[in-house]
C-alpha positions in Angstrom: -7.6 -6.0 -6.7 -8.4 -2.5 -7.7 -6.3 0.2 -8.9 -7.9 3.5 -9.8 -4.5 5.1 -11.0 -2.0 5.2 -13.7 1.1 3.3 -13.6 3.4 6.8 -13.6 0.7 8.0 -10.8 1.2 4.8 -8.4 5.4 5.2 -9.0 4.9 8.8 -7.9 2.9 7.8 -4.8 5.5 5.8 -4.0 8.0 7.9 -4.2 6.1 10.5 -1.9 5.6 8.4 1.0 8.6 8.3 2.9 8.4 12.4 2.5 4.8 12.4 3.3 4.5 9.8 6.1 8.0 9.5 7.8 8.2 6.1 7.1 9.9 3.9 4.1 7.4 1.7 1.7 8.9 -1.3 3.3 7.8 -0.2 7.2 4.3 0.2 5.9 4.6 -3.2 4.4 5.7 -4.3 8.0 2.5 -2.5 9.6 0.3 -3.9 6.9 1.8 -7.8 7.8 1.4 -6.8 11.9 -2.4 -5.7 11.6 -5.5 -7.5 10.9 -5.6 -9.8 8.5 -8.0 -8.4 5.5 -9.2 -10.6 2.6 -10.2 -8.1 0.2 -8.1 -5.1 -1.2 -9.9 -2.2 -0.5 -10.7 -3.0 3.4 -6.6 -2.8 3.7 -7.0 0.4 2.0 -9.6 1.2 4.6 -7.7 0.3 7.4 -4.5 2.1 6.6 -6.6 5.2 6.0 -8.7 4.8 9.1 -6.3 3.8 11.4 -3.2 5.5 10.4 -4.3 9.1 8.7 -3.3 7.9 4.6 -4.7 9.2 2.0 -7.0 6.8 -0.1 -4.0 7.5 -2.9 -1.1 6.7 -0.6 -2.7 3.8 1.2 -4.1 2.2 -2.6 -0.6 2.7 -3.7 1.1 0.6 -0.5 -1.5 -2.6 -0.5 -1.3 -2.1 -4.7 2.5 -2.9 -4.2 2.6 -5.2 -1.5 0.3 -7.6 -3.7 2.8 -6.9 -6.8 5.6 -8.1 -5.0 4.4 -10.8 -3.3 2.9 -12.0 -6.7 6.7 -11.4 -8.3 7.9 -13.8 -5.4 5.4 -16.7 -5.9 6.6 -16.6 -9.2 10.4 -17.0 -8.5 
């Protein structure tokens, strides 16, 4: 998994999105689970900036979360 950004920088993103895209974190996680399934981290990234109009920062920062949470689950 890569992340070219700072911790503070990804929050931020996050933050931004709902502003930036009209839709919450969570409804891109949604879109993300619908699509095509992608093994490798930076061909999400790809896909959410192809197919939807993200930026590379925004989309890094959605598939950066999604695999921190659903590491946090597996470890519950």
């Amino acid at each position: 998994m890569s992340l070219n950004h700072s911790e503070e920088t990804h929050r931020n993103l996050l933050a931004r999105i709902p502003q930036v895209t009209g839709r919450e974190v969570t409804e891109w996680f949604q879109v993300m689970e619908d699509g095509p399934a992608f093994g490798r981290f930076e061909d999400r990234v790809k896909w959410l900036r192809d197919e939807h109009g993200l930026s590379h920062g925004h989309a890094t920062a959605i598939v950066h979360e999604l695999h921190v949470r659903r590491a946090a689950r597996s470890f519950q």
